[in-house]
C-alpha positions as YAML, in Angstrom:
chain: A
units: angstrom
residues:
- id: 1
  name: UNK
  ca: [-7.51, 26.80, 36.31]
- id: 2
  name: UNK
  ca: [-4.55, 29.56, 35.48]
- id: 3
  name: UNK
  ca: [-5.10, 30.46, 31.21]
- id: 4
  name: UNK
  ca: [-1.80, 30.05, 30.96]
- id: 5
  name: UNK
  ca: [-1.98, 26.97, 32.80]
- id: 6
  name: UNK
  ca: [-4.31, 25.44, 30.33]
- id: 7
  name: UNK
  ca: [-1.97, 27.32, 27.34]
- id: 8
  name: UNK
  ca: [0.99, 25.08, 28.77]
- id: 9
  name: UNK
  ca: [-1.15, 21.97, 28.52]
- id: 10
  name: UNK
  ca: [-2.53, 22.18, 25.28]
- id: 11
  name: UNK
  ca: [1.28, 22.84, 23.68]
- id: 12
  name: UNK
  ca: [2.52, 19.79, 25.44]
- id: 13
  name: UNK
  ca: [-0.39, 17.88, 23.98]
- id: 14
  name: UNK
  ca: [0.30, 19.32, 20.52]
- id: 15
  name: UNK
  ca: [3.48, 18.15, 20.88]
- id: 16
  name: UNK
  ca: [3.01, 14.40, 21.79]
- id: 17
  name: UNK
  ca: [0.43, 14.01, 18.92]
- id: 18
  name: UNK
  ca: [1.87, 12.94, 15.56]
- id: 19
  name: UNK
  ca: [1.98, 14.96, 12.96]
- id: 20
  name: UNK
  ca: [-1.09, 14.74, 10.55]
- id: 21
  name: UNK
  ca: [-0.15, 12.59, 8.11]
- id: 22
  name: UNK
  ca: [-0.74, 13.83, 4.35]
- id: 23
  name: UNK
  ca: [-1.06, 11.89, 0.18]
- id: 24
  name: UNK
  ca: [2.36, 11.49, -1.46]
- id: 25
  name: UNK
  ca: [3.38, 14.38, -3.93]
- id: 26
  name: UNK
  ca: [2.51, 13.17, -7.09]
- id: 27
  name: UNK
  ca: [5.84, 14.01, -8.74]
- id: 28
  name: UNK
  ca: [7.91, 11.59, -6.50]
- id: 29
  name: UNK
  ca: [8.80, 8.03, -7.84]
- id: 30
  name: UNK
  ca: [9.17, 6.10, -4.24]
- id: 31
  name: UNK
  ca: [8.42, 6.56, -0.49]
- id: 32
  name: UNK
  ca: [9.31, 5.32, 2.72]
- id: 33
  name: UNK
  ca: [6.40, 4.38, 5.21]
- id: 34
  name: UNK
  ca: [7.77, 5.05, 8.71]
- id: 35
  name: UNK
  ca: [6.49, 5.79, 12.46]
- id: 36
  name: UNK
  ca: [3.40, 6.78, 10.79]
- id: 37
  name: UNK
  ca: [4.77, 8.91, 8.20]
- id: 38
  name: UNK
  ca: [5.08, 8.99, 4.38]
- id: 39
  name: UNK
  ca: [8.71, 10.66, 3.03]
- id: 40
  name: UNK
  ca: [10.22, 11.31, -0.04]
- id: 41
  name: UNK
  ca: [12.79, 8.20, -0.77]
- id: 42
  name: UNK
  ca: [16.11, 10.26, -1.57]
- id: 43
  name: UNK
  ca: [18.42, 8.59, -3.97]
- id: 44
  name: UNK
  ca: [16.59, 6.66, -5.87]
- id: 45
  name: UNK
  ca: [18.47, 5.05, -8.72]
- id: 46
  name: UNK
  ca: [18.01, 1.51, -9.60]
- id: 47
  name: UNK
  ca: [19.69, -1.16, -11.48]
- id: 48
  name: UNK
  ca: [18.43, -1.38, -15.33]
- id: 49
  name: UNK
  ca: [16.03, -4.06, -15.68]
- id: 50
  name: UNK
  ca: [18.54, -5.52, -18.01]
- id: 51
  name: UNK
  ca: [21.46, -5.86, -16.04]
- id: 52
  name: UNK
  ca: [19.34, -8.28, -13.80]
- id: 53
  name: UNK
  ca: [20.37, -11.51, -15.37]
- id: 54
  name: UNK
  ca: [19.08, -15.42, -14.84]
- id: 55
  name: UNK
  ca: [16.18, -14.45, -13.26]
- id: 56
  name: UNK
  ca: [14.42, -13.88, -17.00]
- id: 57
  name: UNK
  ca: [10.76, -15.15, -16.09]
- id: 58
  name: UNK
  ca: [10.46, -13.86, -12.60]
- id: 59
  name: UNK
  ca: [11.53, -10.48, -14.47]
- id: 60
  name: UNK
  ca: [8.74, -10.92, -17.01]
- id: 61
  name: UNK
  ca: [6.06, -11.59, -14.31]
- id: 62
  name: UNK
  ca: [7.07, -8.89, -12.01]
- id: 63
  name: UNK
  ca: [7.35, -6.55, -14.99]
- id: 64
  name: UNK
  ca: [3.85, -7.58, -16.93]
- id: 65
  name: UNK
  ca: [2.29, -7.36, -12.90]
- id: 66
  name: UNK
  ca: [3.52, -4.26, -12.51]
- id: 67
  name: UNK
  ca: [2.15, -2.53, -16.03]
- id: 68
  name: UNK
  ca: [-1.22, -4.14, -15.30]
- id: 69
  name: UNK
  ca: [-1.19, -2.18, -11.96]
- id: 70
  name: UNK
  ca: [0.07, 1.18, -13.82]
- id: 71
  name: UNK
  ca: [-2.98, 0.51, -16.52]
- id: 72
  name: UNK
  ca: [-5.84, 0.37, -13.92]
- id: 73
  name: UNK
  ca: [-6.22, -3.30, -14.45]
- id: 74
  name: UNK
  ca: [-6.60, -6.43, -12.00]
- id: 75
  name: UNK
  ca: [-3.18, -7.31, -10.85]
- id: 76
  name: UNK
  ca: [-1.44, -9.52, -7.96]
- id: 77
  name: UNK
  ca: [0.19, -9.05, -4.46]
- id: 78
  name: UNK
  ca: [3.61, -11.09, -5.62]
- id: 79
  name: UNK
  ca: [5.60, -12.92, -2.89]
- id: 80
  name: UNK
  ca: [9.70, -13.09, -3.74]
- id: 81
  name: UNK
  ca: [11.05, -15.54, -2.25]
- id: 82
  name: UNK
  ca: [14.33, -18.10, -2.21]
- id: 83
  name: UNK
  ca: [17.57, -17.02, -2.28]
- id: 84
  name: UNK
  ca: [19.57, -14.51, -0.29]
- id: 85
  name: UNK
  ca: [21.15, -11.73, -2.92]
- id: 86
  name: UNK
  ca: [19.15, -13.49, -5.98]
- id: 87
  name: UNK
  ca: [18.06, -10.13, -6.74]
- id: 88
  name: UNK
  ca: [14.53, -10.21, -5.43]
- id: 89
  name: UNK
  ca: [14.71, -6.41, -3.54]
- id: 90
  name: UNK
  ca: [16.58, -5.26, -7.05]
- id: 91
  name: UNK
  ca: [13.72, -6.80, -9.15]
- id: 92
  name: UNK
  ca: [11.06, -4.50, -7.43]
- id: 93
  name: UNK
  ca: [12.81, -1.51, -7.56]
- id: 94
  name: UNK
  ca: [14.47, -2.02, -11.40]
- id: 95
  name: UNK
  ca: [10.35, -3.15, -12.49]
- id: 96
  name: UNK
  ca: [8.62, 0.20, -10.62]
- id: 97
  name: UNK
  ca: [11.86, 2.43, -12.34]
- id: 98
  name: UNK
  ca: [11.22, 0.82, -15.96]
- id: 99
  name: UNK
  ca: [7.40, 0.97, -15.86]
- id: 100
  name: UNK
  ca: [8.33, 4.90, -14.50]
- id: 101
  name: UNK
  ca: [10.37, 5.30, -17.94]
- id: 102
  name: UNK
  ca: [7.46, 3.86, -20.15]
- id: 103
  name: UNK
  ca: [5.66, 6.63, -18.77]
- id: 104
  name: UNK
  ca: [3.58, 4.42, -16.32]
- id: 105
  name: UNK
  ca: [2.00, 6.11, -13.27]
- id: 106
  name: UNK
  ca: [3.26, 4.30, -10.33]
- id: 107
  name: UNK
  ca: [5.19, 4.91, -7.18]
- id: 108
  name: UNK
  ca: [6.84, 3.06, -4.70]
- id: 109
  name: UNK
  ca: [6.26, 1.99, -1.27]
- id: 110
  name: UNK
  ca: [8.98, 0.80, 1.51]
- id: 111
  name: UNK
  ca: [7.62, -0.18, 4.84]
- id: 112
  name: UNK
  ca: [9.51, -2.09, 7.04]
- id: 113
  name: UNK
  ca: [8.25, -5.52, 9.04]
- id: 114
  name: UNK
  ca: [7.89, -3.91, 12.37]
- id: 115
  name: UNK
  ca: [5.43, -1.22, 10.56]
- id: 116
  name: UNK
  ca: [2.48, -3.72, 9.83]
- id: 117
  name: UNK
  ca: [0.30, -2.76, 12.32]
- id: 118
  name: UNK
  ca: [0.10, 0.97, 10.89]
- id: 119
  name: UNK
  ca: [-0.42, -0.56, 7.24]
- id: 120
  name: UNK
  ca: [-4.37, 0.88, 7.35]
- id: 121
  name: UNK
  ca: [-3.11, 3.87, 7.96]
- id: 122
  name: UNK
  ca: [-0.90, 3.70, 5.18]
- id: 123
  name: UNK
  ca: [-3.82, 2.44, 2.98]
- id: 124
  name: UNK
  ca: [-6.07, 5.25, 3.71]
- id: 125
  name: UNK
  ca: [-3.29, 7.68, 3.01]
- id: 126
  name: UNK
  ca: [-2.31, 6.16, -0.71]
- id: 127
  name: UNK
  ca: [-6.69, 6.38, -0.99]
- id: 128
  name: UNK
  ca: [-6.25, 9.84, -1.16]
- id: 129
  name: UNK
  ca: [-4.07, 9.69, -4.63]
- id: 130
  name: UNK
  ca: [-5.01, 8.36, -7.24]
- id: 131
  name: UNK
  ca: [-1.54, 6.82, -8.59]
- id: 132
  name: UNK
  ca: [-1.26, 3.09, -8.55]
- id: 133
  name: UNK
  ca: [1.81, 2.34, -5.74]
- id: 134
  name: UNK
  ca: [3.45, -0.71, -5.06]
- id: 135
  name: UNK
  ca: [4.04, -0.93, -1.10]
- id: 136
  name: UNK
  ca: [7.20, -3.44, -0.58]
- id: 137
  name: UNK
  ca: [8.11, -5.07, 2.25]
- id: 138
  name: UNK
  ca: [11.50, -6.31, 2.04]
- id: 139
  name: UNK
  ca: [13.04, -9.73, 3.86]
- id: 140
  name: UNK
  ca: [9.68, -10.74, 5.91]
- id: 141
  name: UNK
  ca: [9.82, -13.26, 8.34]
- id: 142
  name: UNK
  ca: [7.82, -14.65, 10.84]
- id: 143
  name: UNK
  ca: [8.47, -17.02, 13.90]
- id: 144
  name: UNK
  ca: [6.30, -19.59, 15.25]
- id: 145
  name: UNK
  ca: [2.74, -17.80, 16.66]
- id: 146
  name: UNK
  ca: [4.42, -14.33, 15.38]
- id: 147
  name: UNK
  ca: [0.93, -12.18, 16.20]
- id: 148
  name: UNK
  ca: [2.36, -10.12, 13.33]
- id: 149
  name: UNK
  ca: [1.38, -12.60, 10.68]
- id: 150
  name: UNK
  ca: [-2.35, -11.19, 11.57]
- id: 151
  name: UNK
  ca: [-1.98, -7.91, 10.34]
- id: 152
  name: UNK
  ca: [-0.85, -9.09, 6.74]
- id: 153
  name: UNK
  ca: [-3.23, -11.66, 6.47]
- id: 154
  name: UNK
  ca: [-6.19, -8.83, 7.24]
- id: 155
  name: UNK
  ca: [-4.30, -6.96, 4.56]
- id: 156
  name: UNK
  ca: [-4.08, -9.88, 1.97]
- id: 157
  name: UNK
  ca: [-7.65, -10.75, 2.67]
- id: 158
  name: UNK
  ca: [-9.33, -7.48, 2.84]
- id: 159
  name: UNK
  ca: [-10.22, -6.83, 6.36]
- id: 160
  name: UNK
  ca: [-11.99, -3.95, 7.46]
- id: 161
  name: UNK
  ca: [-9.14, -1.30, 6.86]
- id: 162
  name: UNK
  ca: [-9.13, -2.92, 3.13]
- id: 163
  name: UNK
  ca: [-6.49, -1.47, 0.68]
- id: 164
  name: UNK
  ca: [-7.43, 0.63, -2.15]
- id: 165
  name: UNK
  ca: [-8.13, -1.18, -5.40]
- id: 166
  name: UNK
  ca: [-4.85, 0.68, -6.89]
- id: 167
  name: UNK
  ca: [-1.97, -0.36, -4.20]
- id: 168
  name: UNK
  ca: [-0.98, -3.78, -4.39]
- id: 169
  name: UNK
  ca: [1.37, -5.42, -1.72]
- id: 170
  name: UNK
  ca: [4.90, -7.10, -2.88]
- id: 171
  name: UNK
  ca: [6.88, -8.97, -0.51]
- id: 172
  name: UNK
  ca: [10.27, -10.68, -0.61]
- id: 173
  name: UNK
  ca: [11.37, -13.47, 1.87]
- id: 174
  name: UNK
  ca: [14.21, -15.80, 1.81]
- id: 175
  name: UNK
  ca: [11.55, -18.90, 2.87]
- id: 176
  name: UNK
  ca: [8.92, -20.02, 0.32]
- id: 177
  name: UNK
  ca: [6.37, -20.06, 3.03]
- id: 178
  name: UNK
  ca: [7.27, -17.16, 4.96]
- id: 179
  name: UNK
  ca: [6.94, -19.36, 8.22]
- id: 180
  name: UNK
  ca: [10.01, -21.89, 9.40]
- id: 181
  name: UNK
  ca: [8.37, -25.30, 9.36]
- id: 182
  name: UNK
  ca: [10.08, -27.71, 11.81]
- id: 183
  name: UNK
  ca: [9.03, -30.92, 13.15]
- id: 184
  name: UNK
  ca: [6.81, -28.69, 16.40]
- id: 185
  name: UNK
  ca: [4.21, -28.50, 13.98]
- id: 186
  name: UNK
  ca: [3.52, -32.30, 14.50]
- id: 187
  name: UNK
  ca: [3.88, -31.87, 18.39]
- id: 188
  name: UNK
  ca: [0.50, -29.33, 17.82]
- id: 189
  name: UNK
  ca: [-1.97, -29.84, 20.67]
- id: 190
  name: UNK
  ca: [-4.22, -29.33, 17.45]
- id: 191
  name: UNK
  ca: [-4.39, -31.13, 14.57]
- id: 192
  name: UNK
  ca: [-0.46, -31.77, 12.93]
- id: 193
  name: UNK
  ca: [-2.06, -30.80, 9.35]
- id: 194
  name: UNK
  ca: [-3.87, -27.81, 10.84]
- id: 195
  name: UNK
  ca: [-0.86, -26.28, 11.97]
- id: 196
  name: UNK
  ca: [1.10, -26.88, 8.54]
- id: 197
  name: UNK
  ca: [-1.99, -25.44, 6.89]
- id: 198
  name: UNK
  ca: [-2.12, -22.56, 8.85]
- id: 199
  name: UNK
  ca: [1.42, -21.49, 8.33]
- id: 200
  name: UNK
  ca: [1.34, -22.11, 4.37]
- id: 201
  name: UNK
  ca: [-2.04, -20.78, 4.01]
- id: 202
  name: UNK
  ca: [0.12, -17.06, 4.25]
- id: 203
  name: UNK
  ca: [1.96, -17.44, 1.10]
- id: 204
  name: UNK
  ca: [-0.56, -19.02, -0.33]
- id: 205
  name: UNK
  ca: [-2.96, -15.06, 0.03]
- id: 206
  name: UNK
  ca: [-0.35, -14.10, -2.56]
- id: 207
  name: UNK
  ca: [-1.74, -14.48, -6.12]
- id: 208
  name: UNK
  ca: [2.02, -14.92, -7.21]
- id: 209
  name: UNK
  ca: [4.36, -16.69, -6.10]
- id: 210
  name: UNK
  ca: [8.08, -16.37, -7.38]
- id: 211
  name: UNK
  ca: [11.25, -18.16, -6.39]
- id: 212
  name: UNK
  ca: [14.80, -17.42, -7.03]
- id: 213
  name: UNK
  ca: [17.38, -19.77, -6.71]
- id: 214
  name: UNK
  ca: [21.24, -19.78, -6.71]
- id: 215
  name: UNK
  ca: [22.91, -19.36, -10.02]
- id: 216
  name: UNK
  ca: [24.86, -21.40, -12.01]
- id: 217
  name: UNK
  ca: [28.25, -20.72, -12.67]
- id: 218
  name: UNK
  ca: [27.58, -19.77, -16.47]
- id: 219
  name: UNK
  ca: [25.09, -17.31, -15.40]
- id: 220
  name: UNK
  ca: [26.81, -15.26, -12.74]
- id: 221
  name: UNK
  ca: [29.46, -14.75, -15.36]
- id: 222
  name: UNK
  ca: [26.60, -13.62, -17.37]
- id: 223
  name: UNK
  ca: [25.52, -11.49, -14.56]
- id: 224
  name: UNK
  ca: [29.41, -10.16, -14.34]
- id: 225
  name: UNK
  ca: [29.12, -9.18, -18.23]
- id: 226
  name: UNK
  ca: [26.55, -7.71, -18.38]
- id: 227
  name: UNK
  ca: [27.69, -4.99, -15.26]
- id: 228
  name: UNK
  ca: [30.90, -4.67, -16.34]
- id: 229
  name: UNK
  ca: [29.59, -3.54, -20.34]
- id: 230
  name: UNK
  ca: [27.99, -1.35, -18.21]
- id: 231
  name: UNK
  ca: [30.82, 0.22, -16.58]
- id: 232
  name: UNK
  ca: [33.16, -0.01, -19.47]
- id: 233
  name: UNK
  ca: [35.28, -2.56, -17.70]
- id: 234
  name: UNK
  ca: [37.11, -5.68, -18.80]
- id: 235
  name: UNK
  ca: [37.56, -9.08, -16.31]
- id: 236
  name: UNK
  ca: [39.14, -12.09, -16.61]
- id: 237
  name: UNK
  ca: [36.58, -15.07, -16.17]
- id: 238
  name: UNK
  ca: [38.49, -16.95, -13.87]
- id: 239
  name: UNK
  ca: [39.51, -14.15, -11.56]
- id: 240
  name: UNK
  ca: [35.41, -13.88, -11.35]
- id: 241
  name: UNK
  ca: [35.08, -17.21, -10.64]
- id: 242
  name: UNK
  ca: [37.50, -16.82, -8.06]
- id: 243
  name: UNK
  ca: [36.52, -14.20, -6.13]
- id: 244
  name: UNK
  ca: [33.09, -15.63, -5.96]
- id: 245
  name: UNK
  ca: [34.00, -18.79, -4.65]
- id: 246
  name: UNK
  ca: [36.11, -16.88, -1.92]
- id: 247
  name: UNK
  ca: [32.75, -15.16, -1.15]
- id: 248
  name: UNK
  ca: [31.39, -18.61, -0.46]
- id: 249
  name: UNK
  ca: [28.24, -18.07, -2.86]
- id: 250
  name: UNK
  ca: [27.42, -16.83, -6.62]
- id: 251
  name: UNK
  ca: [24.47, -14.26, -6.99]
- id: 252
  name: UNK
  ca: [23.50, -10.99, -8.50]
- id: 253
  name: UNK
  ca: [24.79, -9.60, -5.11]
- id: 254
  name: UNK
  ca: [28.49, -10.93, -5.60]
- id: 255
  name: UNK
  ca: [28.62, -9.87, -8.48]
- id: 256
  name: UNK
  ca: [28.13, -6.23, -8.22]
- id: 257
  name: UNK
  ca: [30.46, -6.35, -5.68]
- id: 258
  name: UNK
  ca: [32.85, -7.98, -8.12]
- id: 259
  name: UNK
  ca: [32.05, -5.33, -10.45]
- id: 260
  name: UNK
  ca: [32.94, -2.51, -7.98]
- id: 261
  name: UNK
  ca: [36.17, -4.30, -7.20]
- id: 262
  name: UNK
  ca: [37.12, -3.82, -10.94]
- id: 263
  name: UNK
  ca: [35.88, -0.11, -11.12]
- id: 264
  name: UNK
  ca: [38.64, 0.13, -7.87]
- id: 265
  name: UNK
  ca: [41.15, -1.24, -9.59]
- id: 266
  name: UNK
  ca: [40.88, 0.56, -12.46]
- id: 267
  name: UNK
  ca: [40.80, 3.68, -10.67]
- id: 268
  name: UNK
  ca: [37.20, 4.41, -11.78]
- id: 269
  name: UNK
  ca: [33.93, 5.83, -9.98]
- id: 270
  name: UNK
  ca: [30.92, 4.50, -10.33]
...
């Protein structure tokens, strides 16, 4: 066959093959896991730890987890679960920044749901460095007989392609079990409490479990406070109250949003 031929072949071949993947620079304080490939996180700038308010002992946990890891000591995989804009995603992010500022060594992982399957491969990456890392996996869920659930229960329980004693796995969901249950489960051509087992036996891999709930009305104005100290803004409680009952729910969420609505109307940036 023609050299060139055989030139033209072995380009187009170079060029269908990912790119080798390579460790994290050590200097970075989060990633993003994606089509096989480990990038720099731009941007990122989360919440203080403090601002986070009502959600004092999941805080503590997360935070006490999260040192352990940084220290080189036995520490959890942490499932976040319950409420949608409770401040679960916030919690991880605010915990890895504030053990960062203690001068912990730890880094942050995203990977998104539909990236399980190439989890080894992130594994044997984050081998390679010695930092302790975090990987989150933000707003899992799985359907009925999801083949997904597989690949992070291999990770939970150490399959072959085990993860490195320094990277531990947090994950937030809005159900406590991961898995809808529904009354199908009792329609099982197998055993009714087999199939119930089976789906809670995947939260149950995670050596804590945390749940957030909605707020109570005292605490989201604690929550609205606490950013608008922060901002050097001034509200009037029931104008707070208001606009989160117009949003239909009260959480950390809402109430940064309410926050930004007073940096708008006081014509500030934040």
């Amino acid at each position: 066959m023609d050299q060139d031929v055989l030139t033209r072949i072995a380009n187009a071949l170079d060029r269908l093959a990912p790119p080798e993947a390579v460790p994290p620079a050590t200097d970075a304080p989060a990633y993003v896991w994606q089509n096989g490939a480990l990038r720099v996180a731009t941007g990122f700038a989360p919440v203080a730890l403090d601002l986070l308010a009502g959600i004092d002992a999941q805080k503590a946990a997360v935070l006490d987890n999260s040192r352990r890891l940084a220290a080189g000591h036995a520490a959890h995989d942490i499932l976040l679960w319950g409420a949608r804009g409770a401040g679960k995603s916030a919690l991880v992010k605010s915990t890895v920044a504030a053990v960062q500022a203690e001068g912990g060594a730890l880094c942050l992982v995203e990977a998104a749901c539909d990236e399980l399957e190439r989890l080894p491969d992130l594994f044997a990456l984050l081998a390679r460095d010695t930092r302790p890392a975090i990987v989150f996996i933000d707003d899992m869920g799985f359907e009925q007989g999801d083949p997904q659930m597989r690949h992070i229960r291999s990770v939970l329980d150490g399959g072959i392609s085990a993860r490195p004693g320094h990277v531990r796995l947090y994950v937030t969901a809005n159900r406590r079990h991961i898995v809808p249950r529904n009354l199908e489960e009792q329609s099982s051509a197998i055993n009714p409490r087999d199939a119930i087992d089976d789906n809670l036996a995947l939260a149950d891999r995670f050596g804590l479990s945390l749940g957030f709930h909605a707020c109570t009305q005292y605490v989201w104005l604690e929550m609205v406070a606490g950013y608008a100290k922060k901002l050097g803004l001034s509200f009037d409680p029931q104008d707070a109250l208001t606009w989160a009952t117009q949003r239909g729910a009260r959480s950390g969420r809402i109430a940064w949003h309410y926050a930004v609505e007073l940096a708008g109307r006081a014509g500030k940036k934040i």
